[in-house]
C-alpha positions in Angstrom: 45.7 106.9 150.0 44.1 108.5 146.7 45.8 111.7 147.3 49.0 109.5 147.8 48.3 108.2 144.3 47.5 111.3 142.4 50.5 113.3 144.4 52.6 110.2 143.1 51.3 110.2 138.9 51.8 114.2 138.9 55.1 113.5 140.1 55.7 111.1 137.3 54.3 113.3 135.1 56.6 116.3 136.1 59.3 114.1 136.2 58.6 112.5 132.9 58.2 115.7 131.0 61.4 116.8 132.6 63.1 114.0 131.3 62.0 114.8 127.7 63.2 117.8 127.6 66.4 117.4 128.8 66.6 114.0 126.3 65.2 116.4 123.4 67.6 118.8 124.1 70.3 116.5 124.4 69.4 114.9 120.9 69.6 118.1 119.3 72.5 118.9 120.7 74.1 115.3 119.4 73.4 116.3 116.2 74.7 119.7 115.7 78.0 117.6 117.7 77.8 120.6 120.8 79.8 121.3 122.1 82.0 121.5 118.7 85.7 121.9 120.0 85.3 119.5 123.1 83.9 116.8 121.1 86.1 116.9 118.5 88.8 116.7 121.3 86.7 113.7 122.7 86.5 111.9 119.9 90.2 112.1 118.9 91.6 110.9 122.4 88.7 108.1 122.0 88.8 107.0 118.2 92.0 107.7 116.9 94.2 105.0 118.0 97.8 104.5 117.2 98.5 101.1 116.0 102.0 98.8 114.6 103.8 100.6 111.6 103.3 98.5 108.2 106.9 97.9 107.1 105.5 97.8 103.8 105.4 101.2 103.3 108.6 103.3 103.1 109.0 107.5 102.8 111.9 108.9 100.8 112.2 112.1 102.6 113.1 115.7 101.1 114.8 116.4 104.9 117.4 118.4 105.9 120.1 116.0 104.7 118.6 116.1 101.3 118.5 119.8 100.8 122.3 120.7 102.2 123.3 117.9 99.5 121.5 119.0 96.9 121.0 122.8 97.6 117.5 125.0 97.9 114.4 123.2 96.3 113.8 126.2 94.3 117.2 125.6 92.3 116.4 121.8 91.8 115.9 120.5 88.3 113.4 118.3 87.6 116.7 115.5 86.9 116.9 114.7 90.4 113.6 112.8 89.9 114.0 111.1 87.1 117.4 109.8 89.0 115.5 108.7 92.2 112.6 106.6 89.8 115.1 104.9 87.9 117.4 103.7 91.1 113.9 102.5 92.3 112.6 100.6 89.2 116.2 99.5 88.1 115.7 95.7 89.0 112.6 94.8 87.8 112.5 92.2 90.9 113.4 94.5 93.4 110.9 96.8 92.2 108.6 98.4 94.7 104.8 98.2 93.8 103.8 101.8 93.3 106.1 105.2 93.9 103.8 107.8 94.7 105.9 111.0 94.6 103.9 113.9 96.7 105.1 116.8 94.3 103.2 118.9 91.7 105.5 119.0 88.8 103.1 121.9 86.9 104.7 124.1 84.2 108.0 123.1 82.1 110.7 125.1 80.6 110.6 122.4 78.4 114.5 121.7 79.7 116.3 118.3 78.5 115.2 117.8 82.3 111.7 118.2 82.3 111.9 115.7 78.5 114.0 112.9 80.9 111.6 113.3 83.3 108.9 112.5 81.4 110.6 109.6 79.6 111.4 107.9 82.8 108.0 107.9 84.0 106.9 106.7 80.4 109.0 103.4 81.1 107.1 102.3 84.1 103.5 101.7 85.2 103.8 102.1 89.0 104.3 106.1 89.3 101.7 108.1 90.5 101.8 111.8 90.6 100.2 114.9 92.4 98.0 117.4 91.6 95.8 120.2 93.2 92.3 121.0 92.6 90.6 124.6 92.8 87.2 124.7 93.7 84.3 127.5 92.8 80.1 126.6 93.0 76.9 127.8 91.4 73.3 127.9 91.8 71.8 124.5 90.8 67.9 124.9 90.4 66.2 121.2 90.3 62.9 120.4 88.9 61.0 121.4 91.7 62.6 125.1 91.5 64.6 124.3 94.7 68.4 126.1 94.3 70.9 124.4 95.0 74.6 125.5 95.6 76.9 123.2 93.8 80.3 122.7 94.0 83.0 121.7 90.5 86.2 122.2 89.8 87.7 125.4 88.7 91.2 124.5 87.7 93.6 121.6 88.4 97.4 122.0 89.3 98.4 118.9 87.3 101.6 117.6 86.2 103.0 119.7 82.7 101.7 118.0 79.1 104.4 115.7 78.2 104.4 114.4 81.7 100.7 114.0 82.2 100.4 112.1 79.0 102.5 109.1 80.2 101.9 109.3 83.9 98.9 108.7 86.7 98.0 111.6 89.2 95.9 111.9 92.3 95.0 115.6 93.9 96.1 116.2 96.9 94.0 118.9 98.8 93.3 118.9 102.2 90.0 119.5 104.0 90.8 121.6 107.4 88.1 121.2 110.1 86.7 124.9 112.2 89.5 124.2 114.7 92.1 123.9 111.9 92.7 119.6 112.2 92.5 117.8 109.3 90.6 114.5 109.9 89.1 113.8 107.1 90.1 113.5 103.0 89.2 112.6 99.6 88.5 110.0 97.6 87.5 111.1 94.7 85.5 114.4 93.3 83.0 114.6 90.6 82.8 117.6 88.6 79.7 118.7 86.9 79.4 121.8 84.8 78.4 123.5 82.0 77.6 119.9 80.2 80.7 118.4 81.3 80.6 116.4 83.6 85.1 114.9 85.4 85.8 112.6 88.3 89.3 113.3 89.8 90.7 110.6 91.9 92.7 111.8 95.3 96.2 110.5 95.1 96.0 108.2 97.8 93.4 106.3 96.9 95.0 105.7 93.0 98.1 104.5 94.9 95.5 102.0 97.3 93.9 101.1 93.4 97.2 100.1 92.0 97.9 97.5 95.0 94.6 95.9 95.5 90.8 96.1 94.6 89.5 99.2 97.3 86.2 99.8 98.5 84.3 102.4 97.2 83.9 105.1 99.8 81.9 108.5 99.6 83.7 110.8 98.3 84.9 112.1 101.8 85.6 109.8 104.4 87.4 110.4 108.1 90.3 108.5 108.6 91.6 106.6 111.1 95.1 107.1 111.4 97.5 104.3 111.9 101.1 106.2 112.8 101.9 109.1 114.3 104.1 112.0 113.2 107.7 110.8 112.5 106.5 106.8 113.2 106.5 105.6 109.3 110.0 104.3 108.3 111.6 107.4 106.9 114.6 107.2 104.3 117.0 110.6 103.0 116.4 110.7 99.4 120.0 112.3 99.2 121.3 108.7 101.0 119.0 106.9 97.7 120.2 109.0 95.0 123.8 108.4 96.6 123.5 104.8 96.5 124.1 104.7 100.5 120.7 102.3 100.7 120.2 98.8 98.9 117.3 98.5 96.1 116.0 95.7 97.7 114.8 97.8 101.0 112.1 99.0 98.6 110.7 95.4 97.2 107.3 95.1 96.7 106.7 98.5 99.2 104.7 101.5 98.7 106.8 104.1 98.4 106.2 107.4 99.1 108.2 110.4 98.0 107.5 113.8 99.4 108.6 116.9 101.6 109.5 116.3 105.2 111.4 119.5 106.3 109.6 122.6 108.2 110.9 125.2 105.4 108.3 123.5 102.7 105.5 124.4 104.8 104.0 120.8 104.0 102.4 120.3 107.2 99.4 119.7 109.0 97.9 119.7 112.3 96.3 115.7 112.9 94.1 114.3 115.6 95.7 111.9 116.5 98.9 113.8 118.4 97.8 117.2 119.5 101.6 118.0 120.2 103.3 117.4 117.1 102.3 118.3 113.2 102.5 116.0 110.6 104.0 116.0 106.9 102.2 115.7 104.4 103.4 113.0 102.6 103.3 111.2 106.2 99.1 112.1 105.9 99.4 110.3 102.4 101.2 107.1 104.1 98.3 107.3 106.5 96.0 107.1 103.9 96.9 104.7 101.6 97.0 102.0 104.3 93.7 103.3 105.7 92.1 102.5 102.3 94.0 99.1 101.6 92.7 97.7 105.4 89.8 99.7 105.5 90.7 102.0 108.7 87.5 103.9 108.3 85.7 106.0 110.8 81.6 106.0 109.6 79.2 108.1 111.1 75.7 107.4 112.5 72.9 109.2 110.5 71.6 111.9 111.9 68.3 110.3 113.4 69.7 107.5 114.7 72.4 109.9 116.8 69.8 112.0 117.9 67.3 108.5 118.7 69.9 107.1 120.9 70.9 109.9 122.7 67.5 110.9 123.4 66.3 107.3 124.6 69.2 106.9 127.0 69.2 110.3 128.5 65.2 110.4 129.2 65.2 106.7 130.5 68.3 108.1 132.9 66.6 111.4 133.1 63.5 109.7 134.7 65.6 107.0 136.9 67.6 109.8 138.5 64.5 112.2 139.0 62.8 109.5 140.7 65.2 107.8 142.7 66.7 108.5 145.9 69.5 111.2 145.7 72.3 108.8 147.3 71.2 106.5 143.9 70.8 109.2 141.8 74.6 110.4 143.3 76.0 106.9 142.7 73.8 106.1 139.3 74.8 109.2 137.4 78.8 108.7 137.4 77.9 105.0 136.7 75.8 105.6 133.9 78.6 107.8 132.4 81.6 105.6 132.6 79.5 103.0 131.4 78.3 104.8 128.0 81.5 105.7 127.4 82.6 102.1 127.3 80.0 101.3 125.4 80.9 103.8 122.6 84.1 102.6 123.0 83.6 99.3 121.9 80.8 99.6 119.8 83.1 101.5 117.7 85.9 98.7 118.0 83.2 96.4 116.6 81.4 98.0 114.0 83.8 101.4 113.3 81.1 103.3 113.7 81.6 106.7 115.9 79.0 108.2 118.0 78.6 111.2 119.7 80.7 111.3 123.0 79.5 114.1 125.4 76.0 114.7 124.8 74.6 111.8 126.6 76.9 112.7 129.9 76.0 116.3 129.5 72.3 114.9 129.3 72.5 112.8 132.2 74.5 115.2 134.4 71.9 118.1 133.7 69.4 115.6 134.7 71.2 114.9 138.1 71.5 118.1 138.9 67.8 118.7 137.6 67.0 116.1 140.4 69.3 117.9 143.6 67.2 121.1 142.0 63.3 118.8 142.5 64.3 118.3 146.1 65.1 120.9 147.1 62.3 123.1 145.8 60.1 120.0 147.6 62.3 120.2 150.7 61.2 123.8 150.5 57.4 123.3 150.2 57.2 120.3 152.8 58.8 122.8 155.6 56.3 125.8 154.5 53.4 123.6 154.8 54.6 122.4 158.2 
């Protein structure tokens, strides 16, 4: 009987240590998010969620239509523009709320153009404008004499003089994930160096500003997407400027004005349709309603990912070590489907993500961690016999 009882506790013990090592493990590998690739893929299929179009925001497309009207963008002048804004704005009533247009307008020939251009936008309050950012870092020693690399901006593609002076703009610049996907963008940057010290606001967010009171966000937050690319209601800027679409189609809307034709290059790969890329300006759409309803993805700090991984796979861990195999075999799958669910609607609830594969992985290792125990005992019972 004692032996019984001591065989048992080292057992336990065994089993137990077992368990925290696959669970420790496990936890590290939550926070480092390994296996990169596959739980990025995860984690798209799981959290980005197409949802119903808002008909309150429009794109005027630069498409195909527009540019065999019009000609090349390279031989545009900047008049075209100025046309479009005032068709928009030219019932005060039937007005949309804010026209973002998703073009860099830098450098002027300082052509009667680029002057009407500017004029136009002087004559309304609900233009935004684009810009670009360029980004270079330097040491940063603190008062403890740790160095720091810090990042500011270098130089700003921002619309010309004349232009900026009367008009709002918003960078646009994209941050590309390892596997080339952009989930994530900007709300704002702050600058410090040399003394000075420059926020920048992304161009989405300015246009959420302009309709509403926003939350403040960090300055980079992961978005989830509402619409997929091609889903937002798209409109020919050539069928606008030709008068081929009523003013009152754009009352009270957001309306977006950007490239949406392969030959601009304007276009990105998105997690939420591996099969298709999406137009920038489309990205921007995304955006700007992500902000105004607060379409968020947060992320769990770091100790709390790697706490709950590791407490649910070393309490699994030890359950399948020390249960019978035709348990464990039944358990294991069980466990899985059922932490996925979890996730899944803990992240309905609260928009808060967690890691999606570690746990399995942990719980699977410890399965097969379990057919590896009895065996080896298998093994040890029919030598001693």
């Amino acid at each position: 009987m004692e032996i019984n009882q001591i065989s048992r506790k080292k057992k336990f013990l065994f089993t137990g240590l077992i368990s925290l090592l696959i669970a420790l493990l496990a936890g590290m590998a939550a926070v480092k998010s390994f296996p990169v690739q596959l739980e990025n893929m995860a984690q798209d299929k799981l959290y980005q969620r197409a949802d119903s179009i808002p008909d309150n925001i429009k794109i005027i497309a630069i498409d195909e239509e527009t540019l065999s009207r019009l000609g090349p963008y390279a031989n545009w002048n900047r008049g075209y523009f100025a046309d479009l804004l005032e068709i928009l704005n030219s019932e005060e009533t039937m007005a949309p709320k804010v026209i973002g247009v998703d073009i860099v307008f830098s450098g002027t020939n300082r052509s009667p153009e680029d002057a009407r251009l500017a004029e136009v936008c002087s004559q309304y309050d609900n233009i935004v404008l684009a810009s670009t950012l360029t980004w270079d870092s330097y040491l940063y020693q603190d008062k403890d004499g740790q160095y720091y690399r810090m990042q500011y901006v270098a130089g700003e593609g921002k619309p010309y003089d004349t232009l900026a002076d009367v008009t709002e703009y918003g960078f646009t610049n994209a941050i590309y994930d390892k596997d080339g996907f952009v989930r994530r963008t900007y709300t704002a940057f702050s600058s410090h160096y040399e003394g000075k010290n420059n926020i920048y606001k992304s161009f989405a967010y300015m246009i959420a500003g302009k309709v509403s009171d926003v939350k403040e966000y960090p300055i980079q937050v992961e978005v989830a997407l509402t619409g997929k690319p091609g889903e937002f209601e798209c409109i020919s800027m050539a069928s606008v400027l030709e008068g081929k679409v009523s003013s009152d189609n754009f009352k009270d809307c957001i309306v977006l004005i950007g490239a949406y034709e392969e030959g601009t290059m304007d276009f990105y790969r998105v997690p939420i349709d591996y099969s298709k890329e999406m137009y920038g300006v489309e990205m921007q759409a995304n955006y700007v309603y992500a902000f105004l309803n607060d379409k968020i993805i947060y992320s769990l700090s770091h100790w709390v990912q790697f706490l709950v991984t590791f407490i649910l796979v070393a309490g699994s861990g030890f359950w399948i070590l020390n249960t019978r195999m035709r348990n464990a075999a039944i358990g294991a799958p069980a466990l899985i489907v059922g932490y996925v669910f979890g996730v899944a609607v803990f992240f309905t609830l609260t928009s808060y993500k967690v890691n999606i594969l570690t746990v399995p992985m942990g719980v699977a290792v410890a399965f097969l961690a379990a057919v590896l125990y009895r065996y080896v005992e298998l093994q040890k019972k029919r030598v001693s016999e």
